[in-house]
N, C-alpha and C positions, 0 to 999 in steps of 0.2 A: 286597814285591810287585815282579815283576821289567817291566819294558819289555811284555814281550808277553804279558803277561796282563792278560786286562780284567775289567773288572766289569759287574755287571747293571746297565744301565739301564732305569729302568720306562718301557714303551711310549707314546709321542706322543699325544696327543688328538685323535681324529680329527675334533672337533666344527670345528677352525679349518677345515681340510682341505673339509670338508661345507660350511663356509657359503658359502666362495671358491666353489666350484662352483654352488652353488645361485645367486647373487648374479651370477656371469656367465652360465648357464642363461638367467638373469631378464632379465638386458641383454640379450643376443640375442635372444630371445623379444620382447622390445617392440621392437626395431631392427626384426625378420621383419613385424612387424607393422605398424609402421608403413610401412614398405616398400612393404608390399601397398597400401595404405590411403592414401598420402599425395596423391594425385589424384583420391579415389572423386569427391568434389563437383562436378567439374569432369568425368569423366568419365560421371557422370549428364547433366551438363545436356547433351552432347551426346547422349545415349545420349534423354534427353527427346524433342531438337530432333528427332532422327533419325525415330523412331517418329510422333511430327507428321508430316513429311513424308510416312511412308509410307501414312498414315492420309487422305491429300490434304488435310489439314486447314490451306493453307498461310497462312489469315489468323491464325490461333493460331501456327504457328510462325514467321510473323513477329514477333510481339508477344515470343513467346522469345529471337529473337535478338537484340533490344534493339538495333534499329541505329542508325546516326550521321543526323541529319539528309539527309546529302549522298547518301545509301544508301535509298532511294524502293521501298515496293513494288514495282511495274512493273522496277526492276533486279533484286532478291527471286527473281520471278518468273519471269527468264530465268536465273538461276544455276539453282533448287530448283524450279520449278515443270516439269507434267508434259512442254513441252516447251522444259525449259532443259538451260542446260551439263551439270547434274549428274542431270537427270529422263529419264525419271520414275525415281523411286525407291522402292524395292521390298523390297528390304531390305538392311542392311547389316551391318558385321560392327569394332567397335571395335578399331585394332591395339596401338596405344601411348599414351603420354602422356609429355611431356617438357618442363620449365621450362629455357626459355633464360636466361640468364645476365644482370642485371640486367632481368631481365624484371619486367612487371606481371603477368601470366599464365602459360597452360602452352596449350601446341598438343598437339591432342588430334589422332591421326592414323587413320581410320576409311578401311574401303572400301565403297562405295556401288554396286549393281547394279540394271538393271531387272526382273531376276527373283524371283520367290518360289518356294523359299526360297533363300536365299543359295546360289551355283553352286559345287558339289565342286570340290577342287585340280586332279581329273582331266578337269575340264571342261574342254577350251581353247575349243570356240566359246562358251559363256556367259561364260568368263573375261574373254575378248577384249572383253567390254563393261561388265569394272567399272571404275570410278574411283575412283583414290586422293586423296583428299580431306583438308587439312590443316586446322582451324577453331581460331582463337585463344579462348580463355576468359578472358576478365578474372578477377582474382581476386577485385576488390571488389565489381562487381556480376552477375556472372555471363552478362556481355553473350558472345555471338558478332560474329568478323569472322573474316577471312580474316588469314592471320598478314604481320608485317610483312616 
């Protein structure tokens, strides 16, 4: 048998080949998905709180927001109620969600308008009156504040 002549080798199993792919498929697949998922809880409660609001129902979405003693309905009421900083509110439109860095929480990032239903991109005079609205979510009890 000289240098460059070869012989049959019988073909690889493609069963290793298969599993490696199907096994990193599967990783990604639960990455995507947690991904998607990993703030739902937190982005409910705001998404909760919000719909309260719009509902005027704002002695219930007090009770939602779980506030600090020092945090008094009648202050509530000039942030969220019909004629506070953020009112009347009407409908809103959830943008982001994002955990800062030794945080307790995740600040959920929502915009908030007095119209119904929420005003098209091409609106500028309805746009001119939403507010971008930051809301802190605890993780332990799902309280709101405003973020630190």
């Amino acid at each position: 048998m000289g240098i460059l002549d070869t012989t049959a080798e019988p073909p690889h199993s493609k069963f290793l080949r298969y599993l490696i792919t199907t096994v990193v498929f599967a990783g990604l697949m639960i990455f995507g998905i947690w991904w998607l998922l990993r703030y739902h809880t937190e982005k409910q409660t705001v998404k909760n709180f919000l719909n309260t609001v719009v509902a005027g129902q704002t002695e219930q979405a007090y009770r939602i927001w779980k506030p600090a003693p020092s945090y008094g309905y009648k202050d509530f009421l000039d942030d969220w109620g019909p004629n506070g900083y953020y009112g009347p509110v009407r409908s809103f439109r959830i943008l982001s969600a994002e955990h800062l860095k030794n945080g307790t929480g995740v600040v959920v990032v929502a915009e908030v308008s007095p119209f119904q239903p929420f005003p098209a991109e091409d609106d500028a005079a309805k746009q001119s009156k939403t507010k971008e609205v930051r809301l802190w979510v605890e993780f332990s009890d799902q309280s709101l504040s405003f973020p630190p």
